[in-house]
N, C-alpha and C positions, 0 to 999 in steps of 0.2 A: 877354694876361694872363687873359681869361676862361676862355679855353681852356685854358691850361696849372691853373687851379683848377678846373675841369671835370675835368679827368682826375687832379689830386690826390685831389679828393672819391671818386672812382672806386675807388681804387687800393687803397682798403682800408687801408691803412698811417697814421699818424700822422704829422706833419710829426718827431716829434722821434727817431722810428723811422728816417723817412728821409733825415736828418742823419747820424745815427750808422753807415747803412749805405754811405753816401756818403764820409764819413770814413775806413769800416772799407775801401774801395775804390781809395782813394786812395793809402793806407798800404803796399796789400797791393800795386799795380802800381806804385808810384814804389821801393820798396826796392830796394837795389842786391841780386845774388847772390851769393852765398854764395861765398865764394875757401878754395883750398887752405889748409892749413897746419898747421905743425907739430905744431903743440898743438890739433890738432881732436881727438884722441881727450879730452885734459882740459878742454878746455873742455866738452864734452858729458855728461859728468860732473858736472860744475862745475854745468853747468845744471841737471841733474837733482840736486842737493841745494839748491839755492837755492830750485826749487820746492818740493822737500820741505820746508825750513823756511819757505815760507811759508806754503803749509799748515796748517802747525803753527800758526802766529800765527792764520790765518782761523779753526779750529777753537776756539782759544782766547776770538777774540772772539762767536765761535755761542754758548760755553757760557755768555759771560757777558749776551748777550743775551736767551735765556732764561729765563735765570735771575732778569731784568730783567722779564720779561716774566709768570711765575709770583709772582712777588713782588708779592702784595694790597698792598703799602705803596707801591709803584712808583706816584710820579705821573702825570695820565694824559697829558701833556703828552710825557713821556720813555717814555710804554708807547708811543704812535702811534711816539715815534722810533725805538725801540728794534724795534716790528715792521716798521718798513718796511726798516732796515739788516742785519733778518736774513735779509730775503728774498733779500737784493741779497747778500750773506755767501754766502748758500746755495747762490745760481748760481754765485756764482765758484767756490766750494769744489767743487764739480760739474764746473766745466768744467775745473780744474786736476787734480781724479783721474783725469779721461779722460787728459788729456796725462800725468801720471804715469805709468800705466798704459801707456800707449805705448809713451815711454820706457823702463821696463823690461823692455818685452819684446824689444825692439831688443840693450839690452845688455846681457840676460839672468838681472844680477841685480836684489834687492831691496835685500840690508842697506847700512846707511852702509859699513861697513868694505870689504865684498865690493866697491862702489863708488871708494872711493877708491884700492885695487891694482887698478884697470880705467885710471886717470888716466893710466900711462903704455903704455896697452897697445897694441901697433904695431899689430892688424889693427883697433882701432877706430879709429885714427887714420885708417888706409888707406880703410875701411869710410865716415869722415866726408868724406875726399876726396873717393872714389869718387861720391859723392852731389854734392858739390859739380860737379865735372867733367860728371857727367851730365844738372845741369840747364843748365850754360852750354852746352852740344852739343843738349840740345832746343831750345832758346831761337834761337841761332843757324841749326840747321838750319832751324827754323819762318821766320826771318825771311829766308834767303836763299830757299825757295819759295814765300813773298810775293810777295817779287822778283818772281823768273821769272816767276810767271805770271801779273805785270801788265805784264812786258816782254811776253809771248807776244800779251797782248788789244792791246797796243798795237803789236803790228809785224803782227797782222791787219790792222787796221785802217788802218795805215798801205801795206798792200799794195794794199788795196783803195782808195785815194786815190789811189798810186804816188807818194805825199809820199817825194824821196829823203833831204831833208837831214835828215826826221824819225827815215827808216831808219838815218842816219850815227850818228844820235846815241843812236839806241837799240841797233844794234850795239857801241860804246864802252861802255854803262851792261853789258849783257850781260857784255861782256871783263873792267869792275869788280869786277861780280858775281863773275865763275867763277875770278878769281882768288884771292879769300878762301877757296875749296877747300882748295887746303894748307892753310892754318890751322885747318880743320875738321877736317881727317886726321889733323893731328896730334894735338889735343884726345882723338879716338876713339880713336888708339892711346894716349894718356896713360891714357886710362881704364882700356884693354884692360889696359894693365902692371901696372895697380892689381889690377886684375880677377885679374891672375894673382898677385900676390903676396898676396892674403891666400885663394886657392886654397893654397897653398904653407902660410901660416900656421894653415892650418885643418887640415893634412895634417900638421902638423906640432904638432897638438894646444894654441895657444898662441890660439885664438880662443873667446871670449866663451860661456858654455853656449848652445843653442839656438840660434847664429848660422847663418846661410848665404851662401853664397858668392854670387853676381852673377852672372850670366850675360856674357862677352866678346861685344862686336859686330860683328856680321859686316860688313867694313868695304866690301865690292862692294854695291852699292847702296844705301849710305847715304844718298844724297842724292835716293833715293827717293821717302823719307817712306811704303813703306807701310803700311795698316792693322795688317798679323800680324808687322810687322819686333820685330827684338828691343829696339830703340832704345826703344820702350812699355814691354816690361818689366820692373819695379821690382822683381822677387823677389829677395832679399839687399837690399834700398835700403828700402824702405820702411818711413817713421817710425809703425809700431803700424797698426794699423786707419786706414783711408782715413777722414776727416772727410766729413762732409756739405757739397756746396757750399754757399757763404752766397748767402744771397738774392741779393746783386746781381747775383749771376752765373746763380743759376738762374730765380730767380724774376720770370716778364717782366711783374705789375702793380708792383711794386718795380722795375723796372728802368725802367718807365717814369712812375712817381710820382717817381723821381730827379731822370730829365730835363723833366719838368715841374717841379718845385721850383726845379733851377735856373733854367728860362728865367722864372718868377714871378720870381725873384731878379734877373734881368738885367731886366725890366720895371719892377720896383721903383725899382732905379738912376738908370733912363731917368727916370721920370716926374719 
């Protein structure tokens, strides 16, 4: 326990800081993926004015804060409250313009109306697939070169013992493996057809201002994984401006003021 408060104290972060990124961590790796369908062009849509009017609401309650806050009659008990709920207004209102901003540049337009004849528009529907499709094919391909090449250390290692029954059974895990291949191919060409049809819809004048088309993947050597493959790149996919990763992930005195928190927490239990 000393030690895991050793390295909290360390770590620069607040306890109530590394809750929240802990939480924000949990959320972001337990979600399920994003699935096909029909209505992904209106629901994207759909999202992007639901932000918009909440906006609206956040903006409304800044001005009356404020205004709360300018007000010599405002007592002072409601001025502390009133300046600390505008700070916390101000960030969200901040971080919802960045994602608005996104959003629109994805589907091109601004206005509500231009927005709402976008709801049934076939290449952003295709466009929302296509994305979907893409991250279950990264996902998968990442987890079957997992796999392999902890089958690879483990049938070293087992050569070098000449453990056979070891070898039996990691040749079987192997044969597991490399048979979820089909399933991966076909995923890639699911995408690829996507890939070509709002090619097609874009050639045919019926896609979003500013949109672009996706690049098809090259499907020989897919299960590669390498660094320059096309499988990485997002151009046509990509939701606005790439976000900054969040601490947890980038930042390793947070990453380890986390796992010190928790083991204090499992210490606590115990005692």
């Amino acid at each position: 326990r000393k030690a895991a408060e050793s390295i909290l104290w360390d770590c620069g972060k607040s306890e109530t800081d590394l809750r929240a990124e802990w939480k924000d961590q949990v959320e972001t790796q337990t979600k399920p993926l994003p699935r096909q369908s029909q209505n992904a062009g209106k629901d994207a849509v759909k999202e992007l004015l639901q932000m918009r009017e909440t906006r609206d609401r956040l903006k409304k309650r800044e001005h009356k804060y404020d205004a709360l806050i300018e007000d010599e009659a405002t007592p002072m008990d409601e001025y502390i409250e009133a300046k600390a709920d505008l700070e916390s207004v101000r960030v969200h209102l901040q971080d919802l313009n960045t994602r608005i901003r996104n959003k629109q540049s994805v589907l091109g337009v601004t206005e509500p109306a231009q927005l709402r004849n976008l709801m049934n528009n076939t290449f952003l529907t295709a466009w929302m697939n296509a994305l979907a499709l893409k991250q279950h094919l990264c996902d998968r391909l990442c987890a079957r070169k997992f796999e392999m090449e902890r089958l690879e250390r483990s049938f070293r290692k087992q050569v070098n013992a000449n453990n056979g029954l070891d070898q039996k059974v990691d040749a079987h895990t192997a044969s597991s493996v490399r048979s979820r291949e089909p399933a991966i191919t076909k995923v890639a060409r699911s995408y690829n057809t996507l890939c070509a049809t709002m090619e097609k819809l874009f050639a045919d004048g019926k896609a979003p201002p500013g949109a672009i088309c996706p690049k098809q993947l090259e499907l020989k050597g897919i299960f590669d994984l390498n660094v320059d493959d096309t499988i990485w790149e997002d151009i046509g996919l990509e939701d606005g401006s790439p976000a900054a990763p969040p601490l947890w992930l980038a930042n390793e005195s947070v990453r380890a003021g986390i796992k010190a928190l928790l083991e204090r927490d499992r210490c606590i239990e115990e005692e």
